[in-house]
N, C-alpha and C positions, 0 to 999 in steps of 0.2 A: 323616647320610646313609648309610644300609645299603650295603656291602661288603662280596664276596664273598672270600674267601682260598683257598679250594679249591673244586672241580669240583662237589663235593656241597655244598656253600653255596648255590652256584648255583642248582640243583634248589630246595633249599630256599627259595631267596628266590622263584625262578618261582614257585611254589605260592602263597607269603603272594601272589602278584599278582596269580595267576590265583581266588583265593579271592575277594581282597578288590573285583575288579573284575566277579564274579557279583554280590556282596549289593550295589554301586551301578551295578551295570547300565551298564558300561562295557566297551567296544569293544576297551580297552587288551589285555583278557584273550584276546582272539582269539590275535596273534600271540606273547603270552607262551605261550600252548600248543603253536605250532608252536618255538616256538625251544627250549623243554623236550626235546620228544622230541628236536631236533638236539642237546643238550646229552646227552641220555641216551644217545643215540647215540655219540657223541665218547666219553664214558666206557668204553663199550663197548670202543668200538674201541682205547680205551689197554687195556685188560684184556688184550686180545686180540691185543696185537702188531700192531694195523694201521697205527699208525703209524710212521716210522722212529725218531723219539726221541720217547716216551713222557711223559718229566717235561718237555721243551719244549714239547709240547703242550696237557698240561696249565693252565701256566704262560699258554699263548697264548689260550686256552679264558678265563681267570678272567681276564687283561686284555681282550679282545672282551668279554665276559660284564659286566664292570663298566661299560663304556661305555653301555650298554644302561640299567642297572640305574640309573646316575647322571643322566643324563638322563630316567629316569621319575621317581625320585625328586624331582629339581629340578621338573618338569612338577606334582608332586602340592602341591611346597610353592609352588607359585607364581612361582619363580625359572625364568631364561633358559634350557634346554639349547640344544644346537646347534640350527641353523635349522632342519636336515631332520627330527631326530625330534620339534623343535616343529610342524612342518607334518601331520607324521603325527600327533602327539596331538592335534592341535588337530580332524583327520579324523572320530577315534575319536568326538571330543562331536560331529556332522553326521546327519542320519536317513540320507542318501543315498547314503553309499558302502556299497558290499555287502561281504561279507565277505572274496573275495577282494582287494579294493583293499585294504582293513584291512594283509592279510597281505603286501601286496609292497610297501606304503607300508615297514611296519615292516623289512622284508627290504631293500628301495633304503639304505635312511639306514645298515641294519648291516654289509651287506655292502660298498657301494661308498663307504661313509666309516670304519666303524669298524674292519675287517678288515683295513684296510694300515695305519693304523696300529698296531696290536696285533702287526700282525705285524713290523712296524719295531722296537719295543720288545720283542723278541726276538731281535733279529737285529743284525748287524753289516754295514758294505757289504761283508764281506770274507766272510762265510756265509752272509747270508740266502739265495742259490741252494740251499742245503742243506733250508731248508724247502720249497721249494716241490710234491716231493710227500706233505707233510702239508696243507700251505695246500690242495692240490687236493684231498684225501681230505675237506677238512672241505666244500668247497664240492658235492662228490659230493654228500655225504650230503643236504644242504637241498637241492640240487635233484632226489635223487630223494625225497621227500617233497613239494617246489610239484610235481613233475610231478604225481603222485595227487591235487593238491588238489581238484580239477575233479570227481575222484569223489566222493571226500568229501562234496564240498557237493551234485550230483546227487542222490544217497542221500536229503541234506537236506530239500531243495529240489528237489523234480521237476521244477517251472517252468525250471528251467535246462535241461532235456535237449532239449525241444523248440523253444527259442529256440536252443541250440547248433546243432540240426540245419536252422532255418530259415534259417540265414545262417552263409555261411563268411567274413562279413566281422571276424566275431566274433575269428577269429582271430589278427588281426594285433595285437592288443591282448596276446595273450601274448608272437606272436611280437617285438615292439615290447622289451618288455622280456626283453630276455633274460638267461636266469642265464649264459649262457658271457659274454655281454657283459660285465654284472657283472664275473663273475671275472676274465674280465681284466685289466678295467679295476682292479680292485682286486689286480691282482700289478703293475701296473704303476706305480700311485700307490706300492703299498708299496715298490719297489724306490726311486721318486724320493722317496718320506719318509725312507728309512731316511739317506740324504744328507744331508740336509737338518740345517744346524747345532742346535742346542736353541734358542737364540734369535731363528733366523727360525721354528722348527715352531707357532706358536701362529697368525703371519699367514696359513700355508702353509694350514694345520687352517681355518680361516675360510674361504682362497677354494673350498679342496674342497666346505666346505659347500654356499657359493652355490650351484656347480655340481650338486650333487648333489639339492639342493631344486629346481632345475628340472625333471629326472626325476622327484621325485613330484608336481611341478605338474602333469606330463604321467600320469601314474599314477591322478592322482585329477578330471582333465579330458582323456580321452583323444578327444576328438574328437564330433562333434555324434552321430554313428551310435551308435558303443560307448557313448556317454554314457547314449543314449534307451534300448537295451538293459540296460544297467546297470538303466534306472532301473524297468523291469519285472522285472527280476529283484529288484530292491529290495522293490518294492510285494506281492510275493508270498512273500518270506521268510520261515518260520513261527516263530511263540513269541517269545520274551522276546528279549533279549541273553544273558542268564542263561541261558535255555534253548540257544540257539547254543554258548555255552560250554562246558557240558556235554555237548551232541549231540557235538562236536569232543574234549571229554575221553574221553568213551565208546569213539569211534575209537583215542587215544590209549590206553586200558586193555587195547584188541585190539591194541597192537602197532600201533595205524594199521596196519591190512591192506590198505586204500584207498590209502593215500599211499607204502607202501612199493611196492607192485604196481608 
């Protein structure tokens, strides 16, 4: 099972998944592209002194980053990963979710289960307060990249801008999940993980899961209204999977100009 050991491994594996899930025309590769640019991102900003400690963040980056990475892996060999990125991969094989649910599936399972842990395994109950404006710097970045998502995919998919504009019930669906929600909840779990003995963290890790897959129960069945919209916005998506992936690389080669905005 592939693991990453540095920042640029990481990169490097994103790509073998975002490659290999064009030529089988799989969904998986959607949010391997968003979580790329936040990795590329993260790099940056260790270049660049934005965060307070540099080699801890790093460090925090390649365990999050692994989390991810193991559970696709397991997902491809047929083996168990946790329930919420099994709930999300299982999405990915579905005709009906559209692209955004792709991305906040993958985003729910990373951020509100894998991000306090990782960030636990960094930390001590006696510093982890010390991370917490890196822990925010990293959350920054992915949510200003989901906020431009909406463009991005408009661009795409025109059909989205006048379904957007004929109903403002649309938007309780983002506002439903929210990234500061998220993030909270995800400084909050990481503070009570970090507590948490070595031989109760394996029970602890499972009930988070539970919890955390009913958010994408709710993500990928948001209600009879958003669902029906969804499901026009589905039936009008143009090209391949393969093509989505690339359309969404191509942003990415501009710097996502769309998703940084």
């Amino acid at each position: 099972m592939k693991q990453a050991g540095t920042i640029n491994e990481v990169i490097l594996l994103l790509d073998e998944i975002i490659e290999r899930s064009k030529l089988e025309q799989s969904n998986l590769g959607l949010f391997a592209i968003l979580y790329r640019e936040v990795t590329v991102k993260v790099k940056e900003g260790i270049h660049a002194g934005a965060f307070q400690n540099g080699e801890r963040m790093e460090k925090l980056d390649v365990i999050f980053a692994n989390r991810y990475l193991k559970a696709y892996y397991q997902y491809q060999a047929k083996e168990k990963p946790s329930e919420c990125w099994g709930f999300a991969f299982e999405q990915a094989e579905n005709f009906w979710p559209i692209v955004l649910q792709h991305l906040l599936l993958g985003i729910n399972a990373h951020i509100n289960l894998d991000l306090g842990i990782a960030s636990a395994e960094v930390s001590t109950v006696e510093d982890i307060e010390e991370l917490k404006h890196d822990f925010d710097q990293i959350n920054f970045i992915l949510s200003s990249l989901v906020a431009g998502v909406e463009k991005c995919l408009i661009k795409i998919w025109p059909t989205l801008t006048w379904i957007l504009k004929a109903t403002g019930k649309i938007d309780n669906f983002f506002i439903d999940f929210s990234m500061e929600t998220a993030r909270n909840g995800a400084w909050k779990f990481a503070n009570e993980f970090v507590a948490v003995p070595e031989n109760e963290r394996e029970a602890c890790t499972q009930l988070r899961d539970k919890r955390i897959t009913e958010i994408a129960r709710l993500v990928s069945n948001p209600g009879y209204f958003v669902s029906a919209v969804f499901k026009i916005i589905r039936i009008f998506e143009r090209g391949t999977i393969a093509q989505k992936i690339m359309d969404m690389q191509i942003m990415e080669e501009k710097n996502m100009e769309c998703v940084a905005a």
